[in-house]
N, C-alpha and C positions, 0 to 999 in steps of 0.2 A: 621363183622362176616360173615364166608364164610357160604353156605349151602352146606349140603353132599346133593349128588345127589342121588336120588331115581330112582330107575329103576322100571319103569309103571310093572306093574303083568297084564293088560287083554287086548286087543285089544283095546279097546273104550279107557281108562284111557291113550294106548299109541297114539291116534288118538287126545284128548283132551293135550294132551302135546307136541302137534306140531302145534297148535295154540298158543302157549307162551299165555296162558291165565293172567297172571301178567301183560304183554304189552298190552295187548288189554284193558284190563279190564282203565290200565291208560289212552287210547285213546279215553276210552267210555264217560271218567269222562271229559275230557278238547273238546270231541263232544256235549257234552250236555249243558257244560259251554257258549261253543262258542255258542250256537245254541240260546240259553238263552240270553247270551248280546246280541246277534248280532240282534235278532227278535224282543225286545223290551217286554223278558217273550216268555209264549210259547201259541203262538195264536192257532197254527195247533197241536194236539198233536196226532192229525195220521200222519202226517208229522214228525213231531219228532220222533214216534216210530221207522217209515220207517228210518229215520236216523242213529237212534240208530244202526236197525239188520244192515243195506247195510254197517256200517262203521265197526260194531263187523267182519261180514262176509269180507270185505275186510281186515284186518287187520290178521282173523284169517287164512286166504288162504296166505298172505304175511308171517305169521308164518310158515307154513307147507313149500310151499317153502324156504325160509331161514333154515330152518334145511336139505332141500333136497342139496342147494346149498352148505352148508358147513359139508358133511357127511363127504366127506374123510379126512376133521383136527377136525372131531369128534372122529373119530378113535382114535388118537392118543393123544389125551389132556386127562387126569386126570376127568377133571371135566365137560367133556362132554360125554364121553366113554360111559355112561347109557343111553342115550337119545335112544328112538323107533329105530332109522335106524342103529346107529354104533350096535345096538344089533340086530338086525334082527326082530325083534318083529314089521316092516311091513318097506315092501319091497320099492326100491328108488322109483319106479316108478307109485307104489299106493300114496305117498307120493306126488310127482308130480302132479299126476291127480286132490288128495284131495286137495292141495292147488288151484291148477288151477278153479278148480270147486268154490271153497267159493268166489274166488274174483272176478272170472266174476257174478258170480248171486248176490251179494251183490255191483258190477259197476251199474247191470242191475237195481235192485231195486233204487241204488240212482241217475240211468237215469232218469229212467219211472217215479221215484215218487217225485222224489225231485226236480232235475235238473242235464243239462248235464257238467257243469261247477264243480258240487259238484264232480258228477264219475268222470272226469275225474283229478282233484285234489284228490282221494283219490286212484286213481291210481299209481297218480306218485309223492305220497310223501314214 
């Protein structure tokens, strides 16, 4: 079953849908999983939290860019045409920055707090 696509009505609502928040939310669930097998349960659970926001924020800044990178075949598809950018409801290059922004400060939290092997795996998947 398709979904009709809804076009954001306020600024935040179209800010919040350039995080594909349905993809994130699934990366949150198979981070917490991982984090849970892998540590033997959850020893550190400020550790974990930290995990949780640096992997939501890298995922959600991976969103904002991906919709910045495929604005112009958003244009023109049916069923992407509503999204924030092909409608102007915020601009390519605040889109840019927003995504820019969430995944370095959510690198830098799973630097500083986790480790440097986590950021840079959550970088470059």
């Amino acid at each position: 079953m398709r979904r009709t696509p809804k076009q954001a009505t306020s600024i935040a609502e179209a800010y919040f849908e350039l995080t594909k928040p349905s993809i994130t939310f699934l990366i949150l669930i198979s981070t917490a999983l991982g984090f849970y097998l892998g540590g033997d349960g959850i020893q550190d659970y400020v550790k974990f939290l930290i995990t949780l926001l640096g992997s939501c924020l890298v995922s959600s800044g991976a969103g904002a860019l991906n919709h910045f990178a495929e604005m112009e075949s958003d244009w023109l598809m049916e069923r992407t045409k509503k999204r924030p950018l092909p409608t102007g409801l915020i601009e390519p290059d605040n889109a840019r920055i927003f995504g820019l922004g969430l995944t370095l400060i959510g690198a830098g939290l799973l630097y500083y707090y986790v480790n440097p092997l986590t950021s840079v795996l959550a970088l470059i998947t």
